[in-house]
C-alpha positions as a printed NumPy array, in Angstrom:
array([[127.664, 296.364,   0.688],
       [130.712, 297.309,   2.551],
       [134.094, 297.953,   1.869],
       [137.15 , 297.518,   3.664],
       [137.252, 300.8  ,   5.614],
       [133.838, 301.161,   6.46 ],
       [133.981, 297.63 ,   7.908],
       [136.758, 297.416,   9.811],
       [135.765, 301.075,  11.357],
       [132.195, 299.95 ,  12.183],
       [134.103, 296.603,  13.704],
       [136.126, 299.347,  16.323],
       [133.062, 301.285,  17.219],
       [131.32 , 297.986,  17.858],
       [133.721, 296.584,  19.522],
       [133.761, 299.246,  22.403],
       [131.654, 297.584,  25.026],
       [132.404, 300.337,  27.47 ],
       [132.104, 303.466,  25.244],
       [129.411, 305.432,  22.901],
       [126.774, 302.557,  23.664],
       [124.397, 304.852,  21.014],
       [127.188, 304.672,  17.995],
       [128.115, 300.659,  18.956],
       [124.784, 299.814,  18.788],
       [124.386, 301.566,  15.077],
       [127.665, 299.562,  13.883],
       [126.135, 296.882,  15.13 ],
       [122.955, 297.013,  13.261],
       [124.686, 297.595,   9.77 ],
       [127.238, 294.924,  10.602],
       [124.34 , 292.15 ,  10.8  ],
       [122.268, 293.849,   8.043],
       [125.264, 293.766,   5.957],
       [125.247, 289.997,   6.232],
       [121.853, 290.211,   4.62 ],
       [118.319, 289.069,   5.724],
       [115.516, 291.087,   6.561],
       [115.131, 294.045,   9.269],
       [113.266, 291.844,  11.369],
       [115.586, 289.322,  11.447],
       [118.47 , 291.596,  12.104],
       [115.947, 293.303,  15.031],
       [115.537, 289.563,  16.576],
       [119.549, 288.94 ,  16.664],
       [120.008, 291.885,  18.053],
       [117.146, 292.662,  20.182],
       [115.669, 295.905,  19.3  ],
       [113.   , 297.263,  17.635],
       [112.427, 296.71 ,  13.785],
       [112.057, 299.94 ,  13.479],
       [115.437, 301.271,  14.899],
       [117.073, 298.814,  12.352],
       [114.875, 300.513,   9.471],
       [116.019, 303.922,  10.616],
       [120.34 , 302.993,  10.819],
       [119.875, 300.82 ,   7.9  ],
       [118.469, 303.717,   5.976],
       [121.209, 306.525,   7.401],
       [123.73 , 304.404,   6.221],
       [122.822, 303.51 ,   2.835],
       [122.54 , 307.652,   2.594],
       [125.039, 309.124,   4.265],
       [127.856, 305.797,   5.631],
       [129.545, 306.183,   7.934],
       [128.741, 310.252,   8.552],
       [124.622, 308.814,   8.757],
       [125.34 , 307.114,  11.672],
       [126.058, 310.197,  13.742],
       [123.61 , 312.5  ,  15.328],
       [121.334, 314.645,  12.979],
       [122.428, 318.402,  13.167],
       [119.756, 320.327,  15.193],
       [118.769, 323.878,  14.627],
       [121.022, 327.126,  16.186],
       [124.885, 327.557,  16.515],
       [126.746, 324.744,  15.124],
       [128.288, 322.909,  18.053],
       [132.011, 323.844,  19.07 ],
       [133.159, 320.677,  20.145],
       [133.414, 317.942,  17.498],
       [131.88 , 314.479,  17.552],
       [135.42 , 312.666,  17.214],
       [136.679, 314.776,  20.689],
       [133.287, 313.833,  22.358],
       [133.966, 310.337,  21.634],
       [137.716, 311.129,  22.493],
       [137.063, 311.952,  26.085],
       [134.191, 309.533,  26.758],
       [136.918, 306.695,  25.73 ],
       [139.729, 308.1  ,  27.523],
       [137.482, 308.905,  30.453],
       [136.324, 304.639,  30.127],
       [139.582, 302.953,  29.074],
       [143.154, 305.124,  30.573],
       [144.566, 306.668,  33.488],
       [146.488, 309.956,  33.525],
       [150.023, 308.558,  34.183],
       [150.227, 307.051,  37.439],
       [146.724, 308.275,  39.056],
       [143.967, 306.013,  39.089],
       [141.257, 308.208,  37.41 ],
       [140.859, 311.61 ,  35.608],
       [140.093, 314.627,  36.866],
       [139.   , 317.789,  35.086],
       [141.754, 319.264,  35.415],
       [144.309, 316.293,  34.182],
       [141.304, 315.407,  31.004],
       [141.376, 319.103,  30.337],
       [144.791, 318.993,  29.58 ],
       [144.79 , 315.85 ,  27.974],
       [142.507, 317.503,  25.299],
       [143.054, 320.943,  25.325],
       [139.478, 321.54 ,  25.841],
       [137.967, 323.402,  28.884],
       [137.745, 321.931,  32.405],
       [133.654, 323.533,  32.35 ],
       [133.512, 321.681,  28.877],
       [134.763, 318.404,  30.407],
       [132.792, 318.176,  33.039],
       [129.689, 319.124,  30.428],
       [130.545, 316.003,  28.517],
       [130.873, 313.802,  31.701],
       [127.562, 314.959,  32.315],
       [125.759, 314.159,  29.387],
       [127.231, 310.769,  29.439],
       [126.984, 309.96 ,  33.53 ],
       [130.638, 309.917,  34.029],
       [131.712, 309.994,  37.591],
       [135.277, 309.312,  37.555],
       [135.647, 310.847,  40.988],
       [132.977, 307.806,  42.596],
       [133.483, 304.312,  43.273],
       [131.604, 301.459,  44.187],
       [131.828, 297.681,  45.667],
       [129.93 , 295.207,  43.788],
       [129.743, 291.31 ,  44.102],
       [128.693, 288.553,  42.116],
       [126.98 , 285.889,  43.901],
       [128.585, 282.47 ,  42.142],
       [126.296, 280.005,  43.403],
       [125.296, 277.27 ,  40.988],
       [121.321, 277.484,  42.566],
       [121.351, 281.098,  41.985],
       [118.184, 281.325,  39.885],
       [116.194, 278.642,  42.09 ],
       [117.134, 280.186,  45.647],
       [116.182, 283.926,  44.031],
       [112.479, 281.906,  43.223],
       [112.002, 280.705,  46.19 ],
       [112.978, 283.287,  48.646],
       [111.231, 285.945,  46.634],
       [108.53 , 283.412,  46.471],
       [107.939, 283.736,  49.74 ],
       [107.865, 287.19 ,  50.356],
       [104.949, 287.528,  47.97 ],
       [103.368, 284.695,  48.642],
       [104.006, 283.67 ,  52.392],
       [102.547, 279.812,  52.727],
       [ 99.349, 280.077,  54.837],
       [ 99.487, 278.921,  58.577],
       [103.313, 279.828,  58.774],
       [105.13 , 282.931,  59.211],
       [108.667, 283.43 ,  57.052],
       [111.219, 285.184,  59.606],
       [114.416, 286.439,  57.646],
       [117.076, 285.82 ,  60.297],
       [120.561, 286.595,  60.708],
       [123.177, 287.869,  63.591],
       [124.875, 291.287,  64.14 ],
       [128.439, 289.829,  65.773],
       [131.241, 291.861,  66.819],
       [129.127, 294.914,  68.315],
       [131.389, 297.292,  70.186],
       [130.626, 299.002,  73.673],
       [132.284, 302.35 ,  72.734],
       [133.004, 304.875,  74.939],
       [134.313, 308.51 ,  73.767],
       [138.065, 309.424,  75.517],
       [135.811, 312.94 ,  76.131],
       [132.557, 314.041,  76.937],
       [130.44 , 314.807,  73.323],
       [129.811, 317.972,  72.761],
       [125.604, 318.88 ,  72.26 ],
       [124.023, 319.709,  69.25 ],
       [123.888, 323.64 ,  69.184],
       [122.475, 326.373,  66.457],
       [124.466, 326.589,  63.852],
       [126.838, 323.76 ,  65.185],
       [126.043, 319.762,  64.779],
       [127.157, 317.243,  67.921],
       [130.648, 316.342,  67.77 ],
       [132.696, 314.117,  69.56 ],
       [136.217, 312.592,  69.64 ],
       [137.174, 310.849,  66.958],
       [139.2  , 308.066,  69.462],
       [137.479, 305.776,  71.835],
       [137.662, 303.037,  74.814],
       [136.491, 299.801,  73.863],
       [134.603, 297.904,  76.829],
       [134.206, 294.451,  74.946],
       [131.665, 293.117,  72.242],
       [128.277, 291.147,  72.156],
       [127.029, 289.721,  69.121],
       [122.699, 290.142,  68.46 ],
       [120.657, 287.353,  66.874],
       [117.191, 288.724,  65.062],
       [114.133, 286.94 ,  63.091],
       [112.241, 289.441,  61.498],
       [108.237, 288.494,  60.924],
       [107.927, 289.766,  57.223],
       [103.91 , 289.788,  57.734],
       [104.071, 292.207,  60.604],
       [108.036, 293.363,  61.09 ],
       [108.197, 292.561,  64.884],
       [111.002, 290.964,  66.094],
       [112.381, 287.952,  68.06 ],
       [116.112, 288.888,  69.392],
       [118.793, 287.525,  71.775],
       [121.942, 288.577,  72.603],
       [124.804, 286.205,  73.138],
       [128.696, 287.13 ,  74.151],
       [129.868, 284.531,  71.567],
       [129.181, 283.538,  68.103],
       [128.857, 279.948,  67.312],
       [126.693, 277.338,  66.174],
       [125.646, 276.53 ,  69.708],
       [124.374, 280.308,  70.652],
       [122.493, 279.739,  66.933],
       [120.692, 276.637,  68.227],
       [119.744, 278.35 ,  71.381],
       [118.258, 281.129,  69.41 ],
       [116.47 , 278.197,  67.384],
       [114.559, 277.433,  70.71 ],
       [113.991, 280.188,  71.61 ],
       [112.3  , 280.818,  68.094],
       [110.379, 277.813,  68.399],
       [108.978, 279.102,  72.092],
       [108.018, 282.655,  70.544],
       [105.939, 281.298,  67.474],
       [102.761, 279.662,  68.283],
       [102.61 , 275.658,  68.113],
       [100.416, 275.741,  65.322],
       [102.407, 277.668,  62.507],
       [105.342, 276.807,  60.25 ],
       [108.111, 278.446,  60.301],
       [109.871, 279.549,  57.621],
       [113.549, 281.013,  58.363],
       [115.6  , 282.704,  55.016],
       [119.025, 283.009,  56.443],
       [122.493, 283.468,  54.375],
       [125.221, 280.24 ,  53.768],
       [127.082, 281.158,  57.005],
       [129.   , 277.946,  58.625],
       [126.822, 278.436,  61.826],
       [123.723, 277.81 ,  59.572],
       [124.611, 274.579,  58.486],
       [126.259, 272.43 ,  61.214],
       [125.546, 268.657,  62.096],
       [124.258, 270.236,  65.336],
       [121.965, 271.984,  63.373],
       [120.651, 270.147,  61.05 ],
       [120.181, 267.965,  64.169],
       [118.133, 270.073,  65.768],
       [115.779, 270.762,  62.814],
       [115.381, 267.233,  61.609],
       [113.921, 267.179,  65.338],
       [111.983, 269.917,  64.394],
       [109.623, 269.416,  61.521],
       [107.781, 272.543,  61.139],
       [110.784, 274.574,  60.567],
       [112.313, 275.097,  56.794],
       [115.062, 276.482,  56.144],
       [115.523, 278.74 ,  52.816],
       [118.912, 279.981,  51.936],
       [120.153, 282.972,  49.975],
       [122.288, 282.176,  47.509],
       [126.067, 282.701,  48.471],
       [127.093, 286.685,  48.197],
       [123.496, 287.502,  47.982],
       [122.818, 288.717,  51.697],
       [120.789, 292.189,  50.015],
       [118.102, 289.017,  49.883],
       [117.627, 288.947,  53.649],
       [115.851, 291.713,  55.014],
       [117.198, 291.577,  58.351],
       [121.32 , 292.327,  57.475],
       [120.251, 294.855,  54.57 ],
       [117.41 , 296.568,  56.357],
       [116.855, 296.05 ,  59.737],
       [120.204, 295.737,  61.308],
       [120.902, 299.1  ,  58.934],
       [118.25 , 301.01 ,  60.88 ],
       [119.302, 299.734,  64.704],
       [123.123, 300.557,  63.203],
       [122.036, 304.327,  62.122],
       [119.659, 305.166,  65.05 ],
       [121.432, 303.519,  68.142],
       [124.938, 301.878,  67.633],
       [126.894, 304.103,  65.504],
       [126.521, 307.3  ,  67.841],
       [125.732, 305.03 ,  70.738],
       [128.381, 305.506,  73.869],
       [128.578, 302.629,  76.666],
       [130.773, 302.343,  79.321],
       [130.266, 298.584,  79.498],
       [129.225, 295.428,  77.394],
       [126.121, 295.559,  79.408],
       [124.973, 298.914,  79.426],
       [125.226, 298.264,  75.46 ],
       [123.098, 295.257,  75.996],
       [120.495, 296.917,  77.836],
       [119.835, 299.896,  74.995],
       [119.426, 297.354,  72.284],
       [117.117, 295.487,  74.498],
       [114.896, 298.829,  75.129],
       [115.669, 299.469,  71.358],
       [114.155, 296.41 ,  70.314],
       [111.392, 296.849,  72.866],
       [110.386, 299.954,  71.118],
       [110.556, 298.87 ,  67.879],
       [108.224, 295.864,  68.758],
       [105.567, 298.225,  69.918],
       [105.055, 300.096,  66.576],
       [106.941, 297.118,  64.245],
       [106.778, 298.112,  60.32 ],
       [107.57 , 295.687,  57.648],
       [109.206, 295.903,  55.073],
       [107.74 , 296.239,  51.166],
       [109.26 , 293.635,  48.855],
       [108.606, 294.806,  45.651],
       [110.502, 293.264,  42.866],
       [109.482, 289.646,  41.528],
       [112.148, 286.987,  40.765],
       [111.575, 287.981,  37.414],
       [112.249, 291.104,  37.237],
       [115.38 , 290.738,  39.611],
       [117.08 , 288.144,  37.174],
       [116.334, 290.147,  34.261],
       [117.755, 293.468,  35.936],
       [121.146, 290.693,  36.678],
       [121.051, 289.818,  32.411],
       [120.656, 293.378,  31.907],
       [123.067, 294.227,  33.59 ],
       [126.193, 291.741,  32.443],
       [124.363, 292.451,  29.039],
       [126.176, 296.117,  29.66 ],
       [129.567, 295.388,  30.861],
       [130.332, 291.974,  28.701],
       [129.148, 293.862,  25.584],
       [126.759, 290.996,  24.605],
       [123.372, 290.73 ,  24.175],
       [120.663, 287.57 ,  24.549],
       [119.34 , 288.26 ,  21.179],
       [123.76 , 287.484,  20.455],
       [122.916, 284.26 ,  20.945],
       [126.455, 283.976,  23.152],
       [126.909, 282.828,  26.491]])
């Protein structure tokens, strides 16, 4: 039995989706075994263990509201309180310090009159960053759960007499050339160079990647259209012998999906398209991988004096690769991708499966 208090303060520590996961969790567990039924049912609801209901359930019937905070552990009594833990874990989570966009040490420090070394200690413990940020993005695509099947699908289980090429272009690749000379590598000194440039025009590279053996079929076009697509089609179709499928896992780009080319494929039986689903391009191993290690060993600290010479080194690039090609090691299943995605929104929406919300 509850009363008022303890129920509408277990309602505010549930409640925070973002903060003290381990104390909304607890809150949570009394809340549903307060609305009675046995620890097993409140374990299904809620999706935990039976026994981790057993052990809240228990706390709180003892001790309330106080049992549902840590045990006390043997040696000096802590310094800092539970309440300003929880104060600077929610402030860290849910404000800004006036008109910066995240806290510092220093600005949390004086927010709570507790040390900056004790702040960052408590940041710490909890994997607070507030310095870091990240991109994310959320692919919206109706299909999402049948294009993840199949185009995992057929990285772990590649259809026999075919080969599955992840393909996709590199466009807008610039020939840079440094205003100076760079300046070598020494002891004790790493290679620098100017940080302006000449730009000496672009060229744009189309790559299939063979997921069975990681070589690669390439061609380089000035222009980026559905028409430079098709030609790489062909020449696709010349490089893989007559007798094999071909499966191609490419992204929702407009080039992809043009009368012209679904023109050219309906003339073309033995290839099959597979699409990732929209804002899912970390699905293609060519963009996410392959392009990342041409980028990071050749382009990025690359200098050309012309659109050609830039040509050429990609060519040789490509040439090397080819000679000692490496695939690439898929390991998650569909499975375990789509339950890492519920697991996820699980975290920032503050629900659960077990909820039984949507």
């Amino acid at each position: 039995m509850l009363d008022e208090a303890e129920r509408a303060q277990l309602i505010r520590w549930a409640r925070r989706a973002k903060t003290a996961q381990y104390l909304a969790l607890r809150a949570k567990i009394v809340l549903r075994c307060a609305e009675g039924g046995t620890n097993k049912q409140a374990a299904a609801d809620l999706g935990v263990n039976e026994s981790t209901v057993e052990r809240w359930r228990a706390r709180f019937i003892t001790g309330r509201l106080d049992g549902l905070a840590d045990e006390p552990r043997p040696g000096r009594p802590p310094s800092i309180l539970l309440d300003q833990v929880e104060d600077v874990v929610v402030a860290t989570l849910e404000t800004t310090p006036g008109k910066d966009t995240h806290w510092s040490r220093s600005s949390m420090a004086r927010r709570t009159g507790l040390s900056k070394s004790t702040i960052g200690r408590i940041w710490k413990k909890f994997d607070l960053k507030p310095h870091l940020q990240d991109s994310f993005k959320l692919s919206t695509d109706p299909f999402f759960v049948e294009k993840v099947v199949d185009v995992v699908g057929l990285y772990h289980n590649p259809p026999e007499k075919a080969v599955v090429l992840c393909v996709d272009e590199k466009s807008q690749i610039q020939a840079l050339d440094r205003s100076q000379p760079v300046l070598p590598m020494m002891p004790g000194m790493p290679e620098r160079r100017t940080h302006d440039y000449l730009r000496h025009g672009i060229t744009s590279l189309f790559a299939a990647f063979n997921t069975a053996d990681g070589t690669v079929i390439s061609e380089l076009h000035r222009r980026h259209r559905a028409i430079e697509f098709r030609k790489f089609l062909a020449r696709i179709d010349k490089a893989v012998p007559a007798g094999l499928d071909v499966h191609l896992v490419c992204d929702n780009y407009a080039t992809h999906n043009t009368p012209e080319i679904r023109t050219w494929l309906a003339r073309h039986p033995r290839f099959r398209v597979h699409f990732t689903p929209t804002g899912s391009s970390w699905m293609n191993q060519v963009p996410e991988r392959w392009f990342g290690l041409l980028t990071d060993k050749l382009i990025r600290r690359g200098v050309h004096t012309s659109v050609r010479a830039l040509e050429n080194d990609i060519k040789a690039w490509i040439t090397t690769w080819n000679d000692n090609p490496r695939p690439f090691a898929w390991t998650k299943t569909a499975d375990e991708i789509l339950a890492s995605l519920a697991d996820y929104l699980a975290k920032v929406t503050g629900s659960h499966p077990g909820n039984k919300q949507t």
